[in-house]
PDB file of N, CA, C and O in Angstrom:
ATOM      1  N   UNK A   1       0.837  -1.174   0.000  1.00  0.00           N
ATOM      2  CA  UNK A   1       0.000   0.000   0.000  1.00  0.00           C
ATOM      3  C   UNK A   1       0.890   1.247   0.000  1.00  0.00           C
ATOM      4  O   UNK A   1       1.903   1.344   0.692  1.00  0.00           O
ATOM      5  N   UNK A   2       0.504   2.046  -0.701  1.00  0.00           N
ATOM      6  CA  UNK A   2       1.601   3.297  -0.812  1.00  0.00           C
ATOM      7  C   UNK A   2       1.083   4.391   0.183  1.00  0.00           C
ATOM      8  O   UNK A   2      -0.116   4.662   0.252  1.00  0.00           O
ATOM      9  N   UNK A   3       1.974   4.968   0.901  1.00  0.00           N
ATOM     10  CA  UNK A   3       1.747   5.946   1.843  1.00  0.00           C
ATOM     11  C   UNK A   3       1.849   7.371   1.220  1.00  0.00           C
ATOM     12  O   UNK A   3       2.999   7.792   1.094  1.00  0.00           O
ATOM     13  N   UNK A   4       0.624   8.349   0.726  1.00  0.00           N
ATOM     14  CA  UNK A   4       0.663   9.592  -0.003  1.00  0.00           C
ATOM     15  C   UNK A   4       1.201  10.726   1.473  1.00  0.00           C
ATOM     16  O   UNK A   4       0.674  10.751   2.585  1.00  0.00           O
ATOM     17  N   UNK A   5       2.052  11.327   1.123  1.00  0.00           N
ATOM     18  CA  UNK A   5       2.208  12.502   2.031  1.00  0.00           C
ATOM     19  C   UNK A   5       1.349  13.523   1.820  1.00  0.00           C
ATOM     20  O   UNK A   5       1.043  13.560   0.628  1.00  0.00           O
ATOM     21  N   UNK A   6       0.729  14.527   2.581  1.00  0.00           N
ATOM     22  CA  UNK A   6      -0.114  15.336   3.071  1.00  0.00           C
ATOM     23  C   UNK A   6       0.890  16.114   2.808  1.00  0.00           C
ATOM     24  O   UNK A   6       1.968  15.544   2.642  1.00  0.00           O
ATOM     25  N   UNK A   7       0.851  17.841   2.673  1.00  0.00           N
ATOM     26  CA  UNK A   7       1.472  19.092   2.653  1.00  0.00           C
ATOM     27  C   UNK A   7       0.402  19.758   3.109  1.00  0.00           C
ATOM     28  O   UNK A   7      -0.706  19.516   2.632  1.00  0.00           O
ATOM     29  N   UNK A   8       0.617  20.931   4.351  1.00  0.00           N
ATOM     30  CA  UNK A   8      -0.586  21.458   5.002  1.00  0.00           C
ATOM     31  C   UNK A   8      -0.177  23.258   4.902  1.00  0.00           C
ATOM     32  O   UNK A   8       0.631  23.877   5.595  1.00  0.00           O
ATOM     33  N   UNK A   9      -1.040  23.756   3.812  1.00  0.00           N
ATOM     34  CA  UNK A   9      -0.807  25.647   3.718  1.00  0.00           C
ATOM     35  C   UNK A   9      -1.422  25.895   5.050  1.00  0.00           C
ATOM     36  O   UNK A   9      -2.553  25.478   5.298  1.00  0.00           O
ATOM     37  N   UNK A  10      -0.538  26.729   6.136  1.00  0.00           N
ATOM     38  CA  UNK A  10      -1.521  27.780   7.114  1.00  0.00           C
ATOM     39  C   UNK A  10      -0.894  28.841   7.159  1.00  0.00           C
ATOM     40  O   UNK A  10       0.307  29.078   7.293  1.00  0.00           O
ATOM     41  N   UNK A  11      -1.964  29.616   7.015  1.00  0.00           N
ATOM     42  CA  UNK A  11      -1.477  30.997   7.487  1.00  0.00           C
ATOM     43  C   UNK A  11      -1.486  31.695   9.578  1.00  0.00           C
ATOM     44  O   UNK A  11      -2.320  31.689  10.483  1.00  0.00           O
ATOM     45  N   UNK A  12      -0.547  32.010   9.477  1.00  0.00           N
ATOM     46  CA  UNK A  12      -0.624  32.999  11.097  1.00  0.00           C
ATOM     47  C   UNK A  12      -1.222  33.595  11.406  1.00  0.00           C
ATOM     48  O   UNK A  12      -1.358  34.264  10.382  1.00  0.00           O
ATOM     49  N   UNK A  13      -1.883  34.057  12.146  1.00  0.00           N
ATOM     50  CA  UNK A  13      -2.752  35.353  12.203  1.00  0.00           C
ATOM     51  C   UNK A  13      -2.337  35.389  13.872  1.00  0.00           C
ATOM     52  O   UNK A  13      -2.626  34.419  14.573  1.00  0.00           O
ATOM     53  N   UNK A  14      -1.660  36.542  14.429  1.00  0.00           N
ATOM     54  CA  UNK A  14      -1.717  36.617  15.887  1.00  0.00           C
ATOM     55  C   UNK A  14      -1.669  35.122  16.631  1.00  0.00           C
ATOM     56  O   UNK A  14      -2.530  34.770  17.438  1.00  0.00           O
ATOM     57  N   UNK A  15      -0.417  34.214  16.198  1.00  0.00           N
ATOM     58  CA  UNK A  15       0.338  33.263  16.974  1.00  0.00           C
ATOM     59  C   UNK A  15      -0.690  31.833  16.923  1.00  0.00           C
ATOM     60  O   UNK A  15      -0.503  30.741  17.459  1.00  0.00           O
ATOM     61  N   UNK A  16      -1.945  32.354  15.977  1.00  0.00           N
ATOM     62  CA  UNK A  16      -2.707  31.388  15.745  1.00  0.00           C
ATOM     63  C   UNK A  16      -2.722  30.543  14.309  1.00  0.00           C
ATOM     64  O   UNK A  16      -3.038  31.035  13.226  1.00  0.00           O
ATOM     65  N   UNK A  17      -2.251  28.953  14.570  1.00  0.00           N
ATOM     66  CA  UNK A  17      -2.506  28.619  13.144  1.00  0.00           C
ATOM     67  C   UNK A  17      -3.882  28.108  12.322  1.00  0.00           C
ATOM     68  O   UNK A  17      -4.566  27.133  12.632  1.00  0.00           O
ATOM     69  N   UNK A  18      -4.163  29.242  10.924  1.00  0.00           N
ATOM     70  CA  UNK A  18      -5.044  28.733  10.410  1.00  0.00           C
ATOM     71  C   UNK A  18      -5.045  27.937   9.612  1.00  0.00           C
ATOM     72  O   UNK A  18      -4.304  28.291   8.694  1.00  0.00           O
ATOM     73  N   UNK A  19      -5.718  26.520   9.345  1.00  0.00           N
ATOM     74  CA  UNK A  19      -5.286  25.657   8.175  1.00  0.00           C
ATOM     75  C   UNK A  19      -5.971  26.708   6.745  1.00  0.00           C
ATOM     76  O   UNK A  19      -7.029  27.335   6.804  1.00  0.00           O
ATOM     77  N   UNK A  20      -5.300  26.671   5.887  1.00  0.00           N
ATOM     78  CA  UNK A  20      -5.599  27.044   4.764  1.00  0.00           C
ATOM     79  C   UNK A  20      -6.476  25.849   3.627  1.00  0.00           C
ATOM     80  O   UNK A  20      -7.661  25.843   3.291  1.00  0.00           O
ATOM     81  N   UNK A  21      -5.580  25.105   3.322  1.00  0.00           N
ATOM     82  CA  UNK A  21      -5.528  23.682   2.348  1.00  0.00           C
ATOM     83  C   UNK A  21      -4.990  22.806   2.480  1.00  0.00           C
ATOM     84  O   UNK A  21      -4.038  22.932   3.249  1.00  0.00           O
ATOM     85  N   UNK A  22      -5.183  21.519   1.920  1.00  0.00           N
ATOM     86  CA  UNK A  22      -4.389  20.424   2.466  1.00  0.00           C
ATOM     87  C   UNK A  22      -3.948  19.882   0.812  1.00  0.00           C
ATOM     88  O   UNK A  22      -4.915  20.009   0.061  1.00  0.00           O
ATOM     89  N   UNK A  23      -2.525  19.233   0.015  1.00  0.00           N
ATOM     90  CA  UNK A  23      -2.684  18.927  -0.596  1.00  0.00           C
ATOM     91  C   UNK A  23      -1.545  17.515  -1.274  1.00  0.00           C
ATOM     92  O   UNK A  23      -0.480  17.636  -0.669  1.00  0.00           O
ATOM     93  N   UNK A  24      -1.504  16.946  -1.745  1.00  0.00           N
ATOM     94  CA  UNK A  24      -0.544  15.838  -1.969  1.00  0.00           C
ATOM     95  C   UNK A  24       0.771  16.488  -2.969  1.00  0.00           C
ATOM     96  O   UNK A  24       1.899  16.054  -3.201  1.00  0.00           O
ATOM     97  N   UNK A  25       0.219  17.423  -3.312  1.00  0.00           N
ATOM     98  CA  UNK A  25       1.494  17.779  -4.204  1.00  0.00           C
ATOM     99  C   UNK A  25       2.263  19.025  -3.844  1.00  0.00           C
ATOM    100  O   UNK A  25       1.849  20.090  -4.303  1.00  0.00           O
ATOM    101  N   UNK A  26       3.456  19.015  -2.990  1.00  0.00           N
ATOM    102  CA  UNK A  26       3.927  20.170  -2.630  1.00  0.00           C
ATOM    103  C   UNK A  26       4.131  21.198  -3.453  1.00  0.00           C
ATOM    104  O   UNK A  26       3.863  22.284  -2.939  1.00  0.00           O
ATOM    105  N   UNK A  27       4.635  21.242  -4.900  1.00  0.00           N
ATOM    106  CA  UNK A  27       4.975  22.347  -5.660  1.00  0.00           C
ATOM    107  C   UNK A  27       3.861  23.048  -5.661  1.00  0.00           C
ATOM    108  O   UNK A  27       3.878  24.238  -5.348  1.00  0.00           O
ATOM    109  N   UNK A  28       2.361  22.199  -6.129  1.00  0.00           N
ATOM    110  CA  UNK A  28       1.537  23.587  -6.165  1.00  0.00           C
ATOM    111  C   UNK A  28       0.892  24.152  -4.799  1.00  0.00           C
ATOM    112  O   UNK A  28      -0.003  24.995  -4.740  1.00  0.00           O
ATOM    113  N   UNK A  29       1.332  23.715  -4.051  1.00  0.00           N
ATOM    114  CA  UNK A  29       0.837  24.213  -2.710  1.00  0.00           C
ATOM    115  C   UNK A  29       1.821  25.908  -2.479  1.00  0.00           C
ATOM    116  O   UNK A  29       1.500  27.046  -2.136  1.00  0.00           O
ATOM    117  N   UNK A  30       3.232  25.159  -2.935  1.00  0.00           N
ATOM    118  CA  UNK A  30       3.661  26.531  -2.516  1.00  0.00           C
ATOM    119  C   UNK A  30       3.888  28.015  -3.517  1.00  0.00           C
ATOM    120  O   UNK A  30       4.354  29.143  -3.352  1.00  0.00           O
ATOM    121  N   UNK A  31       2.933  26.837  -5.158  1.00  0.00           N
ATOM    122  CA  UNK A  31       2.586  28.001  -5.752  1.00  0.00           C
ATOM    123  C   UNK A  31       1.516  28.829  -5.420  1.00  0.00           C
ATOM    124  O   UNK A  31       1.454  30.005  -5.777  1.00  0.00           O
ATOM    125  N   UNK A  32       0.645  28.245  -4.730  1.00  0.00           N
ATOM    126  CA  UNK A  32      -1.107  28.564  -4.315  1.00  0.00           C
ATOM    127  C   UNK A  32       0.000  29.617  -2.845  1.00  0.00           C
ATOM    128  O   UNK A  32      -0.399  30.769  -2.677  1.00  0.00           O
ATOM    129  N   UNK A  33       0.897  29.289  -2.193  1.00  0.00           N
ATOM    130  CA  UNK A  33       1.244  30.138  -0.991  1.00  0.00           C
ATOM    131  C   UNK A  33       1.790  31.360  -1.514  1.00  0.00           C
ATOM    132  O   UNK A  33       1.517  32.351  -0.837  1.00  0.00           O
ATOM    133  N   UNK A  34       2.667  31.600  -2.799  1.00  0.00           N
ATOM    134  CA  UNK A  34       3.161  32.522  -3.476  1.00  0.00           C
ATOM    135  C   UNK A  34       2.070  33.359  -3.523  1.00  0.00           C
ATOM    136  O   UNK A  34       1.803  34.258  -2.725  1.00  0.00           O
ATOM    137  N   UNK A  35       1.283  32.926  -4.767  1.00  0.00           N
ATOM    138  CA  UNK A  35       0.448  33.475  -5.087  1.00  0.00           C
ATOM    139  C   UNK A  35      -0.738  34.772  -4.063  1.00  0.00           C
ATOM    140  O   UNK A  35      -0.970  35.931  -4.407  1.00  0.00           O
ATOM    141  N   UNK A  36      -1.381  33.923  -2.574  1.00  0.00           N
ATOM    142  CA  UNK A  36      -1.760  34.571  -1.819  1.00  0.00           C
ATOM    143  C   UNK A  36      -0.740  35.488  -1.430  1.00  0.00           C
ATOM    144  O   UNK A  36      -1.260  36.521  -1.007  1.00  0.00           O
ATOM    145  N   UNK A  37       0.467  35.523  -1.404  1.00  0.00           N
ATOM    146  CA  UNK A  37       1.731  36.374  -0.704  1.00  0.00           C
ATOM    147  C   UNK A  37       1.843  37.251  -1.604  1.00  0.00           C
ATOM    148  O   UNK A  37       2.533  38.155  -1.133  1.00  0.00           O
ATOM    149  N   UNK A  38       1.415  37.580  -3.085  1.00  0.00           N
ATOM    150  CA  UNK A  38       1.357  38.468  -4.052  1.00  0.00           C
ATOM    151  C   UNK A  38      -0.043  39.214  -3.503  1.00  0.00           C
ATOM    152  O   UNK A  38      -0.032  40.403  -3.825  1.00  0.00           O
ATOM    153  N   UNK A  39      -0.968  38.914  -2.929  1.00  0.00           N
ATOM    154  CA  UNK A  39      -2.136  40.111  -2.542  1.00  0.00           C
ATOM    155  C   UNK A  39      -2.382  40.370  -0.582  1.00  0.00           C
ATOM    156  O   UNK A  39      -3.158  41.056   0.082  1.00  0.00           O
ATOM    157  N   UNK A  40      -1.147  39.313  -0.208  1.00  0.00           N
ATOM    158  CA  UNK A  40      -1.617  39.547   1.046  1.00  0.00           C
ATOM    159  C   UNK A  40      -0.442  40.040   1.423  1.00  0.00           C
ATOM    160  O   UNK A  40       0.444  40.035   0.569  1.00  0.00           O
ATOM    161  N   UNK A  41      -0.080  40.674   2.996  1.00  0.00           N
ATOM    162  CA  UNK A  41       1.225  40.174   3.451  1.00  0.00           C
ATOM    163  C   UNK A  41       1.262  40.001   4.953  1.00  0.00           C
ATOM    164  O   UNK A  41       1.387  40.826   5.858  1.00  0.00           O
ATOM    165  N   UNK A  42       1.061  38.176   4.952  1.00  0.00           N
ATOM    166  CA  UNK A  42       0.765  37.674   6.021  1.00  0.00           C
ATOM    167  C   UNK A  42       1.575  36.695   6.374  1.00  0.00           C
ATOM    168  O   UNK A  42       2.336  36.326   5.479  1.00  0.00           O
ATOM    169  N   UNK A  43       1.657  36.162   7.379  1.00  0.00           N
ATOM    170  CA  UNK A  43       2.831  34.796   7.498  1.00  0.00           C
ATOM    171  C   UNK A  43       1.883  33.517   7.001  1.00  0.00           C
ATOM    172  O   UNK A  43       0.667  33.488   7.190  1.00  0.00           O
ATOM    173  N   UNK A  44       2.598  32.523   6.370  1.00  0.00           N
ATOM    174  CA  UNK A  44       2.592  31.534   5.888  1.00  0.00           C
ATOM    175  C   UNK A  44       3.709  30.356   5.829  1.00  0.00           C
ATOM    176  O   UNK A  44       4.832  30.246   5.337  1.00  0.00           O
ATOM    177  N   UNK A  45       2.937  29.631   6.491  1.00  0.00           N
ATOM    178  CA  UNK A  45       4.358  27.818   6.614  1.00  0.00           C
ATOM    179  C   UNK A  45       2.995  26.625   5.807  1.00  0.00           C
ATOM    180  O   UNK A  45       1.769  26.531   5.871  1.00  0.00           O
ATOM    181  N   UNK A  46       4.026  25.959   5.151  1.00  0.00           N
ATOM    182  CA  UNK A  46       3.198  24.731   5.011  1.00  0.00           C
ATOM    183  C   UNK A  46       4.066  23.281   5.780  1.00  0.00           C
ATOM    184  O   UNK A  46       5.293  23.179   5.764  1.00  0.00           O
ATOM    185  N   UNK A  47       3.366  22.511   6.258  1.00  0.00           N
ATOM    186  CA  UNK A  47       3.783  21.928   7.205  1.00  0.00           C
ATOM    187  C   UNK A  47       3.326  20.156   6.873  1.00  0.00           C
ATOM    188  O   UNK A  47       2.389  19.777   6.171  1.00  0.00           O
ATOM    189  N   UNK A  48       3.862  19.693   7.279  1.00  0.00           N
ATOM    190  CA  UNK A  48       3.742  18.141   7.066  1.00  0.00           C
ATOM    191  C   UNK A  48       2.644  17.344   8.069  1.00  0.00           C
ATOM    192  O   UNK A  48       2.342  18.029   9.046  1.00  0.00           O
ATOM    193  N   UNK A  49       2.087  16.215   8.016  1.00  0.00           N
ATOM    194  CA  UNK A  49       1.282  15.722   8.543  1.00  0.00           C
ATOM    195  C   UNK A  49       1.771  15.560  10.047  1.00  0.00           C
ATOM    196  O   UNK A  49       0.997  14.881  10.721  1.00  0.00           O
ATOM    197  N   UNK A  50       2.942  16.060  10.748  1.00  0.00           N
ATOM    198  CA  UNK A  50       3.444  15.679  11.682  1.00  0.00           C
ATOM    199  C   UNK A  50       4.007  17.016  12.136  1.00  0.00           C
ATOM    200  O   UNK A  50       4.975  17.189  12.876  1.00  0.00           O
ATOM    201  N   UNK A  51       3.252  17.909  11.577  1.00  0.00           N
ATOM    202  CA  UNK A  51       3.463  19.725  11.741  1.00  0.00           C
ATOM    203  C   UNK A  51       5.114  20.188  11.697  1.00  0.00           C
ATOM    204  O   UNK A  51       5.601  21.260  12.053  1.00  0.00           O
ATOM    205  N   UNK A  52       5.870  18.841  11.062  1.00  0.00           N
ATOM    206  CA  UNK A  52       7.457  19.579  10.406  1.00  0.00           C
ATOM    207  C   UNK A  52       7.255  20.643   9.529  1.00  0.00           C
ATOM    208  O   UNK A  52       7.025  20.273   8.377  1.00  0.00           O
ATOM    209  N   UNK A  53       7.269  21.834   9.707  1.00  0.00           N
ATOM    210  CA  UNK A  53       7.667  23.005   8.228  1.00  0.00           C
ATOM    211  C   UNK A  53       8.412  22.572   7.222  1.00  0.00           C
ATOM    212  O   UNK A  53       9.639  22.563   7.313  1.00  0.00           O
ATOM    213  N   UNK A  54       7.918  22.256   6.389  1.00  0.00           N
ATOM    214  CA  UNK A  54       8.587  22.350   4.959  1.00  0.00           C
ATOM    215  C   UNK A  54       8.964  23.692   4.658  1.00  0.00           C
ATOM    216  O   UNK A  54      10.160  23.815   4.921  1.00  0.00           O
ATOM    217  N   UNK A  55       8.408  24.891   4.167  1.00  0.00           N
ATOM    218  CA  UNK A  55       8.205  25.388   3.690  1.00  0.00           C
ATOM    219  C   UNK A  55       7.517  26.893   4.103  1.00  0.00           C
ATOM    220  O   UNK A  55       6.379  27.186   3.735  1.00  0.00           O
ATOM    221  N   UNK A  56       8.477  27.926   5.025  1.00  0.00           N
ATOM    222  CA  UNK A  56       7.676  29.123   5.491  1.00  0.00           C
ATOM    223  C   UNK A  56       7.601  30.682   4.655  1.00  0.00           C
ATOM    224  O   UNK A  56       8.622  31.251   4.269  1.00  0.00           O
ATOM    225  N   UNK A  57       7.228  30.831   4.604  1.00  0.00           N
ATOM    226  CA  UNK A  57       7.582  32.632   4.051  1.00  0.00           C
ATOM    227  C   UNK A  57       6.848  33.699   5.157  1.00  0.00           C
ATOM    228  O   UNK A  57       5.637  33.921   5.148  1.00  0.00           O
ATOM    229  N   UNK A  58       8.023  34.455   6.326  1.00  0.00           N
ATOM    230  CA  UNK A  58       7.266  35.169   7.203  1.00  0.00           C
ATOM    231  C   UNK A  58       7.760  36.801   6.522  1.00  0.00           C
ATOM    232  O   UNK A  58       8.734  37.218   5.895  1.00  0.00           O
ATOM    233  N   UNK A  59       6.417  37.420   7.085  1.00  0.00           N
ATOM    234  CA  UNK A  59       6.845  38.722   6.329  1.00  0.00           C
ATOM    235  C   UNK A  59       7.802  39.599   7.098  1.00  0.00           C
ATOM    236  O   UNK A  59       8.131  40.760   6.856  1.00  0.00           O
ATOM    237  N   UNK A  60       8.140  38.885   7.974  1.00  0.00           N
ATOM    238  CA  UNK A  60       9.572  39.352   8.974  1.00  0.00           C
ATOM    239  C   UNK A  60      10.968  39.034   7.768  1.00  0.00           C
ATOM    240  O   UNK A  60      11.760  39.924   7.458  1.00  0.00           O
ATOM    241  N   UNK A  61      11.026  37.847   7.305  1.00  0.00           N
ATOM    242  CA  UNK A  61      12.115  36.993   6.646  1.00  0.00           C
ATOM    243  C   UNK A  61      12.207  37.523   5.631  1.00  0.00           C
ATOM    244  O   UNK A  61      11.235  37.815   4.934  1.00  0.00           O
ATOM    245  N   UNK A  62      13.776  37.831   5.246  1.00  0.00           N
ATOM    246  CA  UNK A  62      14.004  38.423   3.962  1.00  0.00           C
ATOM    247  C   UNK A  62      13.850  37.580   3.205  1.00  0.00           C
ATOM    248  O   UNK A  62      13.990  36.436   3.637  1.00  0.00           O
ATOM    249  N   UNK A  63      13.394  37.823   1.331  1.00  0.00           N
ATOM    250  CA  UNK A  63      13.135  37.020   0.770  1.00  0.00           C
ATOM    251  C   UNK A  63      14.223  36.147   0.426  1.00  0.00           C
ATOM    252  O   UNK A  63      14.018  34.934   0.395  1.00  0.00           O
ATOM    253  N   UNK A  64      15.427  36.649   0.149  1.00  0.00           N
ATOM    254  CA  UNK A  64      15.910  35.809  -0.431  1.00  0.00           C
ATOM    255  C   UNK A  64      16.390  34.164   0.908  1.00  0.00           C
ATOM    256  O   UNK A  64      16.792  33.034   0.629  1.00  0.00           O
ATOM    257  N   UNK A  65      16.127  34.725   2.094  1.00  0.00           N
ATOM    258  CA  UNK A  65      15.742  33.428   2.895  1.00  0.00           C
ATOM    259  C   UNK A  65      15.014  32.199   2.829  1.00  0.00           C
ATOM    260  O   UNK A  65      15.200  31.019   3.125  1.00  0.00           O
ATOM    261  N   UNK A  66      14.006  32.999   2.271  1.00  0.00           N
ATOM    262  CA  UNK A  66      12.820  31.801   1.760  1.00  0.00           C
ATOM    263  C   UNK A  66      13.164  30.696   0.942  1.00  0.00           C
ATOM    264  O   UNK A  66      13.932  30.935   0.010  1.00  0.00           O
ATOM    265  N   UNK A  67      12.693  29.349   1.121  1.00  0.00           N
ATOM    266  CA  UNK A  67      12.777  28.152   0.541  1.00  0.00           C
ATOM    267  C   UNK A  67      11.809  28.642  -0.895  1.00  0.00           C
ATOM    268  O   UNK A  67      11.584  27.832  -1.794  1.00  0.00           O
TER     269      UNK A  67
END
């Protein structure tokens, strides 16, 4: 049986995490996180089924930091 990994978009809001989306394919998850980061500017991690960060962009973090 093959085990699919989960990738989880949330955004921050005041130290609170909101789930955004859940999706099996990381690239477009963190195109769908780009994308909101082009009209918002909010913190965003996407995180693994076991809440490891893959993947954060805080609007503290310089960009070229970002994964």
């Amino acid at each position: 049986m093959c085990a699919f990994k989960i990738s989880i978009l949330k955004r921050i809001i005041n130290n609170k995490q909101l789930e955004v989306t859940r999706s099996f394919d990381l690239d477009n998850l963190i195109c769908t996180a780009k994308e909101i980061l082009e009209e918002n500017e909010i913190d965003l991690i996407i995180t693994d089924e076991k809440s490891k960060i893959i993947w954060k962009n805080k609007k503290s973090t310089p960009v070229h930091e970002n994964a």
